[in-house]
C-alpha positions as CSV (number, residue, x, y, z in Angstrom):
1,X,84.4,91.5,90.0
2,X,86.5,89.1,91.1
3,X,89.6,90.7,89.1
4,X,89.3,93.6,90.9
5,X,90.1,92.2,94.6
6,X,93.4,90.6,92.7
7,X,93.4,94.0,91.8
8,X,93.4,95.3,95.5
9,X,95.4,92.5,96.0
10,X,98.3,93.8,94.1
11,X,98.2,97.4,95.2
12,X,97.9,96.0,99.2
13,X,101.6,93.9,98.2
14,X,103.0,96.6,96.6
15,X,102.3,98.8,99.8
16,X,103.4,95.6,101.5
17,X,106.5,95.9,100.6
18,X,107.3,99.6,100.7
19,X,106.2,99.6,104.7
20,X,108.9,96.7,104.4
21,X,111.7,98.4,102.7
22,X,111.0,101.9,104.8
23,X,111.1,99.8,108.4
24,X,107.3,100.0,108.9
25,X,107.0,96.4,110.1
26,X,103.8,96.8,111.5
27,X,101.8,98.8,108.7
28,X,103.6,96.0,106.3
29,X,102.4,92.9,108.0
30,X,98.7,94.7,108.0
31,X,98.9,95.2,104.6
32,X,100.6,91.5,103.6
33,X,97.4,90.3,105.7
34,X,95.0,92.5,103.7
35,X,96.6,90.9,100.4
36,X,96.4,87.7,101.2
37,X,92.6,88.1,102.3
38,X,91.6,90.0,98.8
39,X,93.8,87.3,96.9
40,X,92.0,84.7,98.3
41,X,88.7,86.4,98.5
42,X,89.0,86.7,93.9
43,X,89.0,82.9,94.0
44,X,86.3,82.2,95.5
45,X,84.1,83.2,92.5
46,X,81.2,84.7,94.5
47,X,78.4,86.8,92.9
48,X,78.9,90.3,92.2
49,X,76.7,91.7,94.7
50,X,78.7,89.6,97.5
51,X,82.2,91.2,96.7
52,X,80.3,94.5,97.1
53,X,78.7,93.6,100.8
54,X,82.2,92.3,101.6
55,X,83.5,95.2,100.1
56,X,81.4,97.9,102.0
57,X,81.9,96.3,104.9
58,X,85.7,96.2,104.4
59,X,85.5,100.2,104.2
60,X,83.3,100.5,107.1
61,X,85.9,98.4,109.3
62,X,88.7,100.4,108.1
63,X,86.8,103.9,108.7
64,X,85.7,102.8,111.7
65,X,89.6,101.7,113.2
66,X,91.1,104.8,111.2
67,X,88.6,107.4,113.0
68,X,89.4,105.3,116.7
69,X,93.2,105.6,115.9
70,X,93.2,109.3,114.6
71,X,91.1,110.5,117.7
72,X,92.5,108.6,120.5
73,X,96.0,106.9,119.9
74,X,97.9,108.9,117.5
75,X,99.9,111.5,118.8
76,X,100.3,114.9,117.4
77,X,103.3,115.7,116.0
78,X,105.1,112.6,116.7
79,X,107.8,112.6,114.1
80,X,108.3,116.0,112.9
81,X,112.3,116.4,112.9
């Protein structure tokens, strides 16, 4: 289990970077933090149903802020040229 946060690991650097190279400085900062959590999180060799819990409640945390930001900061059509 543990390979699979290095996994998320990877894929949270590569997006790292891309918000980097496109200018998104705040979505690439968020995303180095995220890698350097799951990176450290694969070394800490905790039992499988841990990862899970930490896991779930990763998604809930994220589904909960995505929801808050879609409904009531985001603003339509922001960006459209």
């Amino acid at each position: 289990m543990e390979r699979m946060y290095r996994v998320l690991g990877f894929w949270t650097g590569i997006f790292a970077v891309l918000f980097l190279v496109g200018e998104m400085v705040e979505a690439s900062i968020l995303f180095f933090a995220q890698t350097g959590v799951f990176i450290a999180l694969s070394y800490l060799k905790l039992s499988e149903r841990a990862y899970v819990y930490i896991f779930g409640a990763y998604l809930t945390v994220f589904f909960v802020g995505f929801t808050y930001y879609t409904t009531f900061i985001m603003i339509p059509g922001v960006g459209e040229h």
